[in-house]
C-alpha positions in Angstrom: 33.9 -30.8 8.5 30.7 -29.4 6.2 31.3 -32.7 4.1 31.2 -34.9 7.1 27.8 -33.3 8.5 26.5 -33.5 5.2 27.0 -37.1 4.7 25.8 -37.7 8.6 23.6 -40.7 8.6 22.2 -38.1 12.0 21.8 -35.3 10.6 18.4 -34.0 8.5 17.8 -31.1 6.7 17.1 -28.7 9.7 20.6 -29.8 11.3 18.4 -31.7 13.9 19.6 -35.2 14.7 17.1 -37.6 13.7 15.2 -39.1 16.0 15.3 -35.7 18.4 12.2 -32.8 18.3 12.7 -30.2 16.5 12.5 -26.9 18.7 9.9 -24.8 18.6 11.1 -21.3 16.9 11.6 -18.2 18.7 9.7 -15.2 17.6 12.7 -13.7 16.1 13.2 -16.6 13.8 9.2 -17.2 12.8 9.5 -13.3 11.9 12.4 -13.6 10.1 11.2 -16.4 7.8 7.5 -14.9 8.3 6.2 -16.1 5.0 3.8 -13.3 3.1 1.1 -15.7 2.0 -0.2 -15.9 5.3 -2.8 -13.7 5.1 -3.9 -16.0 2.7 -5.9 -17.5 5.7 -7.5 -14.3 6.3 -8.4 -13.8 3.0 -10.8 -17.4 2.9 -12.0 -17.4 6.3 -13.5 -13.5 5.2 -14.9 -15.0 1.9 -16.5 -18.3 3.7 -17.8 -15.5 6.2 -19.1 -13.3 3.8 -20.5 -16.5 1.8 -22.3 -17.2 5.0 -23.7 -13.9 5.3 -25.6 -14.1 2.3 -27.0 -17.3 2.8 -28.0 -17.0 5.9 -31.2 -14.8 4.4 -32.6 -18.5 3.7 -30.7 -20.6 6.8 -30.5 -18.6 9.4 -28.8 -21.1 11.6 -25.9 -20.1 9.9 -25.9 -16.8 11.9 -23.5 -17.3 14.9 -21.6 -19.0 12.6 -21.1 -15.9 10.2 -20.8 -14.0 13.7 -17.9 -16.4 15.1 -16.0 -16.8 11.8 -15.9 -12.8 11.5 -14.3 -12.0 15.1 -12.1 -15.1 14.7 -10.9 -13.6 11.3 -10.6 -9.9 12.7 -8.4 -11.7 15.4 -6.4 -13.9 13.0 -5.4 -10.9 11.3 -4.1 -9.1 14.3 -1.9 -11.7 15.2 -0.6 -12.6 11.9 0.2 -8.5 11.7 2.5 -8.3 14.5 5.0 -11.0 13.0 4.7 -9.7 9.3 5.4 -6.2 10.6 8.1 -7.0 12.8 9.6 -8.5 9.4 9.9 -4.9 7.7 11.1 -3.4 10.7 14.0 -5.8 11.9 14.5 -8.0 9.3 14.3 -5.4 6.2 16.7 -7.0 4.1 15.2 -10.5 4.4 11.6 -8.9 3.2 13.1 -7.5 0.6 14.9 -10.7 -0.3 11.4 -12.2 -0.7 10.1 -9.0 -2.6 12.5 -9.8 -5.3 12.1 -13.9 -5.5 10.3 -14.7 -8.6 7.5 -16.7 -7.3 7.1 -15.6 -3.2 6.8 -12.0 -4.2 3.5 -12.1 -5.6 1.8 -13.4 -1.9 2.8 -9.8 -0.5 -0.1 -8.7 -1.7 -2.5 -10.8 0.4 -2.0 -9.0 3.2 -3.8 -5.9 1.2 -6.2 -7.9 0.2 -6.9 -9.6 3.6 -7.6 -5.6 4.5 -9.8 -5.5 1.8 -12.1 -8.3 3.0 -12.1 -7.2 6.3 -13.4 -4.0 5.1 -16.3 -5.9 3.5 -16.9 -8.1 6.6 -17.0 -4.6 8.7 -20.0 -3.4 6.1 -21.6 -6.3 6.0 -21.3 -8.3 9.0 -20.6 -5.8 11.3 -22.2 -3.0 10.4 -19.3 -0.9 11.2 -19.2 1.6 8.3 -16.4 3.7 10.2 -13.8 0.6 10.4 -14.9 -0.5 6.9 -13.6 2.5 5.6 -10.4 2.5 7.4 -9.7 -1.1 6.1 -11.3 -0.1 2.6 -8.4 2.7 2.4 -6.0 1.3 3.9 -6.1 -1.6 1.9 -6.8 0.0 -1.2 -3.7 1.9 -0.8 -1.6 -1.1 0.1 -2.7 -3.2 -3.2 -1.6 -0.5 -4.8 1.6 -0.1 -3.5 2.3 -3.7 -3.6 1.2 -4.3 -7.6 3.8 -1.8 -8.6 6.2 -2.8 -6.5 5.7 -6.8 -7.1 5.6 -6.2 -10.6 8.3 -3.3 -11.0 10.9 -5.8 -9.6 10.0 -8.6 -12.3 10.0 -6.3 -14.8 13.2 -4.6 -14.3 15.2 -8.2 -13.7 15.9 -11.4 -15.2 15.2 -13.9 -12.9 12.2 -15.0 -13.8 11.8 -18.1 -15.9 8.6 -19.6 -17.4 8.2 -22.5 -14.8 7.9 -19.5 -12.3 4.4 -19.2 -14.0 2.2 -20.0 -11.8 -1.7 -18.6 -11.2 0.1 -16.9 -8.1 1.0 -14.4 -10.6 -2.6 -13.5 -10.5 -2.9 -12.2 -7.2 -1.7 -8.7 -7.6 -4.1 -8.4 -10.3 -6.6 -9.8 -7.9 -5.7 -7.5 -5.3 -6.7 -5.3 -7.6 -10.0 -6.3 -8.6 -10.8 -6.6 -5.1 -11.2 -3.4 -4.2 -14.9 -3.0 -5.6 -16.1 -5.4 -3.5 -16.5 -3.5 -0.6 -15.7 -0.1 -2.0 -18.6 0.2 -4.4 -21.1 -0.1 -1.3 -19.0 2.3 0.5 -19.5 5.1 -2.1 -22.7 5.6 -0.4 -21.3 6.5 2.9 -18.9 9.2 1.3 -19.5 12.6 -0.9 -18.3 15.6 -2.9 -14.6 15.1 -3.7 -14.2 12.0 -1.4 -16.9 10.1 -3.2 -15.5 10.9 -6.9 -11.9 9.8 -6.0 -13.2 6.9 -4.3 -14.9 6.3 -7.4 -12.0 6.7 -9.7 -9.9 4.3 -7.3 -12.8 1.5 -7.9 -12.4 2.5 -11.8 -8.7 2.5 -11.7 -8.5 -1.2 -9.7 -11.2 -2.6 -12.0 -9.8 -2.0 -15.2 -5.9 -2.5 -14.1 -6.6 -5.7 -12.9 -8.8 -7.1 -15.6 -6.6 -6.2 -18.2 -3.9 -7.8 -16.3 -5.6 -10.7 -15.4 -6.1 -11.2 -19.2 -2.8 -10.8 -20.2 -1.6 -13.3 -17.5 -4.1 -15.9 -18.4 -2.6 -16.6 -21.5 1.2 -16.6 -20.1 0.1 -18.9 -17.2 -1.7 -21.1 -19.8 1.2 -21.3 -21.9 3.3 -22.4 -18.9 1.1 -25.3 -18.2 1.4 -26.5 -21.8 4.9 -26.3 -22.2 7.0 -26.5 -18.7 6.7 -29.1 -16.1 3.4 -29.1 -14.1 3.3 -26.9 -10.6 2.6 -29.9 -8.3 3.7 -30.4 -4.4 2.8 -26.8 -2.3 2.4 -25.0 -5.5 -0.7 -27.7 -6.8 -3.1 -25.4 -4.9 -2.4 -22.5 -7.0 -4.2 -23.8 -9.9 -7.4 -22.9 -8.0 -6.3 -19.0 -8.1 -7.9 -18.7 -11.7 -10.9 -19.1 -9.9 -10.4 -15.9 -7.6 -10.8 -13.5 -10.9 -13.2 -14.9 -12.7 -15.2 -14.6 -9.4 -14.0 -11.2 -7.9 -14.5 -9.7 -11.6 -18.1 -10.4 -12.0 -19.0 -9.1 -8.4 -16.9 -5.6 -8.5 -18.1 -4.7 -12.1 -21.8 -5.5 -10.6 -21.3 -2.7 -7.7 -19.6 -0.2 -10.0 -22.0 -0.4 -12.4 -24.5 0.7 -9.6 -22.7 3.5 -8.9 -21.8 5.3 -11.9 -22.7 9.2 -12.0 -24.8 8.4 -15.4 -27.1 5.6 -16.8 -25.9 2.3 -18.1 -27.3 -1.1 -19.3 -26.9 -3.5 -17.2 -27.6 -6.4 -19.3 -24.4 -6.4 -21.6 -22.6 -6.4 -18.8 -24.2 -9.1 -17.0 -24.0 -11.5 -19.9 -20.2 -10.7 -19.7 -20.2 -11.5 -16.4 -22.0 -15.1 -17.0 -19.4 -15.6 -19.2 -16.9 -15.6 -17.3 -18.9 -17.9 -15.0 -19.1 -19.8 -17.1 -15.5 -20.2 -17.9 -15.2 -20.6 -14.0 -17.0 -23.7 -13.5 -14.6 -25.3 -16.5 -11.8 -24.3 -14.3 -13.0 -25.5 -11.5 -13.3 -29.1 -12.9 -10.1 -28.5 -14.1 -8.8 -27.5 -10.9 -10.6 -30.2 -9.1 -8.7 -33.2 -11.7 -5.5 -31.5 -11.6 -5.6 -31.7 -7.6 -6.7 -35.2 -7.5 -4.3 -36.2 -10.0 -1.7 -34.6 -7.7 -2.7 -36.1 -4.6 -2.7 -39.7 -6.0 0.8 -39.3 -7.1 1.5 -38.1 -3.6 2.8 -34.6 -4.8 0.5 -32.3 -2.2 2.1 -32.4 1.0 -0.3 -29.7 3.6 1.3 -26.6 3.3 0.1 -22.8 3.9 -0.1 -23.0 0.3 -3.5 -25.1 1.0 -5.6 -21.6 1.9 -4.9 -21.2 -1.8 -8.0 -23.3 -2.1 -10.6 -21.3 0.1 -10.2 -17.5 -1.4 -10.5 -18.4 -5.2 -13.5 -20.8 -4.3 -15.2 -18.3 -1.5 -15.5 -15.4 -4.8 -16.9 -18.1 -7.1 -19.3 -18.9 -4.4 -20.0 -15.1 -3.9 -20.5 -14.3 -7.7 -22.7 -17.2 -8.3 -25.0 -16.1 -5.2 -24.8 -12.7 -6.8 -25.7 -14.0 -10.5 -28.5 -15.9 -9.9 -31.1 -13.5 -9.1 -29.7 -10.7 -11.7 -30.3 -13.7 -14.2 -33.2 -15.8 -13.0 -30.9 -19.2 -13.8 -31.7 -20.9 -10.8 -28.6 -23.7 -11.5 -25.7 -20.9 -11.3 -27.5 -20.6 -7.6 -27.0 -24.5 -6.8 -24.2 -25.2 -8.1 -22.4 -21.6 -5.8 -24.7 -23.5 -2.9 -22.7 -26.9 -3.8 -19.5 -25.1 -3.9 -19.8 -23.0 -0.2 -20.3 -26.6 1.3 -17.0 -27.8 -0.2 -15.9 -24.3 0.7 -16.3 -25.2 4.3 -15.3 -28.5 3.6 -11.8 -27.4 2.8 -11.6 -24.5 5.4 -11.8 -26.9 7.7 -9.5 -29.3 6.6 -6.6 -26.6 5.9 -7.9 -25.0 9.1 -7.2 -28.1 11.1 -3.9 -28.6 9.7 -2.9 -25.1 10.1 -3.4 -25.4 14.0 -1.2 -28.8 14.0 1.5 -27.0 12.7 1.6 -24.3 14.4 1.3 -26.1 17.4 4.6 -28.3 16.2 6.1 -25.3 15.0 6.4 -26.8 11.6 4.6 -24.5 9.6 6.8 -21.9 10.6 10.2 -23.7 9.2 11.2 -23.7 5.6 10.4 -27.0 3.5 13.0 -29.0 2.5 
């Protein structure tokens, strides 16, 4: 009987007869195959808000938009929590089945880091010093929990192979790095013994994920020169470089300005060009190895796409935050020329992310 449906001329890989709609999952079965890289989502509509923000100083047009894009991503998050929760409390075992896959594992920590970026889009934005520390904490705690836990599960097992490489690897290091962004401005709300473990938590994040992020650069470049190329809904993932060599430059800016004792800034801000600077090479690179991809018709839309918007959003951010520190006026164009393709793409994936959810594809596994 399995052989017969198998060889069905009917059947397709859902076990939907062709030519029929596919239902529309229940809410059991979207939790239950609740992918973690969701938050993803939340994670580059914060960034292309918090982009906005900043520009907005010279275009204030773009004010409601920063405005709109802030309570739509406070929103997005909301909704997105109640399936990924309802994962870890009725489907334990399936979470857990994803904590352990060599590749999905490493999204679990987006959801951290989309707390993060809310935190900094509650400062910011908002104004709401109160609910950016809540997020700040919260999410600082998460990233922390999730980059052992991601990583202990690798380290301890054999299942993972060298074409499971991919820049995704990146992201609990980026998680890490992260939590600068909005907790070095935060360590001026806070005091005594609250402000100096706060500060040690930007310390620890910081230098954890740099030093990871360096040690994984060279294992993810080695993979790239010696497997097979991470094209289809992992092609997007070659734009994650981009999200430490941005994140990087920004948090070691705000910790810098809020050490307990005098330190040059210049050294450090070279450092950080540098890495800039390595960012717009990967960019191109990022750029050809995505066209390449799509000619050859090896990118179908995926959630993988928001891959694109977080990793550009912090290039954006850092260049905006270079320029005046330096006085180089083209690290400001070309971080202006990247936040339009920025909204470029958010829109695009955005678009395509409604469509799906609307046919209920997104939510079903790929085939």
């Amino acid at each position: 009987m399995q052989a017969a449906a198998m060889n069905s001329p009917v059947a397709n890989h859902s076990g939907v007869p062709s030519g029929a709609s596919p239902k529309f999952p229940s809410f059991s079965e979207i939790s239950r195959s609740f992918a973690p890289g969701w938050f993803a989502a939340v994670m580059g509509t914060g960034v292309l808000a918090l982009t906005a923000h900043s520009l907005s100083g010279r275009w204030p047009f773009l004010t409601p938009l920063v405005q709109g894009l802030h309570w739509f991503n406070v929103l997005l998050f909301c909704v997105l929590s109640v399936p990924w929760l309802t994962r870890w409390l009725r489907f334990h075992e399936a979470a857990m089945m994803t904590l352990r896959h060599p590749v999905q594992a490493s999204f679990y920590p987006t959801f951290a880091i989309a707390m993060l970026v809310l935190a900094a889009q509650w400062l910011a934005i908002a104004g709401m010093p109160v609910a950016a520390l809540a997020f700040w904490w919260g999410g600082t705690a998460l990233v922390f929990v999730f980059s052992f836990a991601v990583l202990f599960q690798m380290f301890r097992g054999e299942h993972v192979d060298l074409e499971h490489v991919t820049p995704a690897k990146f992201i609990p290091a980026v998680g890490l790095v992260v939590i600068p962004v909005a907790g070095g401005p935060l360590l001026e709300l806070q005091s005594g013994a609250m402000r100096e473990l706060a500060l040690l938590v930007n310390i620890l994040g910081l230098g954890a994920g740099t030093m990871m992020y360096l040690g994984l650069l060279g294992l993810t470049l080695q993979r790239k020169l010696l497997a097979k190329p991470a094209v289809g809904i992992l092609t997007p993932t070659a734009w994650i470089h981009l999200a430490p060599l941005g994140v990087i430059p920004v948090s070691l800016l705000n910790v810098l300005d809020q050490l307990p004792f005098a330190v040059a800034h210049e050294p450090f801000l070279f450092i950080s060009l540098l890495l800039w600077g390595f960012g717009v090479w990967w960019l191109v690179m990022a750029s050809l190895l995505t066209w390449a991809a799509r000619r050859a018709g090896q990118m179908p839309f995926a959630l993988s796409w928001w891959g694109f918007t977080f990793p550009l959003g912090v290039f954006v951010a850092a260049s905006l935050r270079l320029s005046p520190l330096t006085g180089i006026g083209s690290v400001d164009t070309i971080g202006v020329a990247c936040w339009f393709l920025l909204l470029l793409v958010w829109g695009v994936t955005l678009v395509n992310t409604v469509r799906g959810v609307i046919s209920g594809a997104v939510f079903r596994p790929h085939p």
